[in-house]
C-alpha positions as CSV (number, residue, x, y, z in Angstrom):
1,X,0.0,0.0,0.0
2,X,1.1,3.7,-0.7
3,X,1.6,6.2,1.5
4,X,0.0,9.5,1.3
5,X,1.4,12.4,-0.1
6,X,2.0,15.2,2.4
7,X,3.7,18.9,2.5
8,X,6.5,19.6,4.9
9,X,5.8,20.6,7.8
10,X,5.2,24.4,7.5
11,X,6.9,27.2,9.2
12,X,5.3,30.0,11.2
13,X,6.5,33.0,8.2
14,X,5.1,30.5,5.4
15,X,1.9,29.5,7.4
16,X,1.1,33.1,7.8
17,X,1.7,34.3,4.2
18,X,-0.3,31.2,3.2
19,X,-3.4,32.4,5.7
20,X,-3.0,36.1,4.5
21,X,-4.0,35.1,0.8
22,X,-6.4,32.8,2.0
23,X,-8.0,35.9,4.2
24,X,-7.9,38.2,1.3
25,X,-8.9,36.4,-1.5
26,X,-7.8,39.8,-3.9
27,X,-5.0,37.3,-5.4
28,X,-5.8,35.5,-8.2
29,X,-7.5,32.2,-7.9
30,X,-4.8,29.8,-8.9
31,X,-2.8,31.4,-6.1
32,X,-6.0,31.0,-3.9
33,X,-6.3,27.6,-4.0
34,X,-2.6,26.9,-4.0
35,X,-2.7,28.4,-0.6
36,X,-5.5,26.5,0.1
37,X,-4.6,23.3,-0.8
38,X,-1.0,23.2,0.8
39,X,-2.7,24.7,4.7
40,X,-5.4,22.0,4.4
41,X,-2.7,19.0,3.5
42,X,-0.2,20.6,6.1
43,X,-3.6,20.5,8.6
44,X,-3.5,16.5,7.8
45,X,-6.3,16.3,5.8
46,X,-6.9,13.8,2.9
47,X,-6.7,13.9,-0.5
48,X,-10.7,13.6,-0.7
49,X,-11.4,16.3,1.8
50,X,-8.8,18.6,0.2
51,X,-10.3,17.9,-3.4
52,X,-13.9,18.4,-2.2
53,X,-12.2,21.7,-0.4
54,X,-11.2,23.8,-3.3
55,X,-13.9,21.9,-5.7
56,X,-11.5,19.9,-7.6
């Protein structure tokens, strides 16, 4: 069986730019749900949840 993909572990600086787009939401929306994407895998979620997450 594979093991599931997951991001590094994040550091505060990145976390915090990654929740400032998120908050904005004035970025554009590739870079929206980039940001998205990479808090909710570094959160531990699955690759279900995430996909249902950002509609994917």
């Amino acid at each position: 069986m594979t093991q599931p993909v997951r991001v590094r572990r994040l550091t505060e600086p990145e976390g915090q730019k990654l929740q400032r787009i998120v908050r904005r939401g004035t970025t554009s929306t590739v870079r929206y749900r980039r940001a998205m994407i990479l808090l909710a895998s570094a959160g531990g979620n699955t690759v279900p949840v995430i996909a249902r997450l950002v509609q994917a």
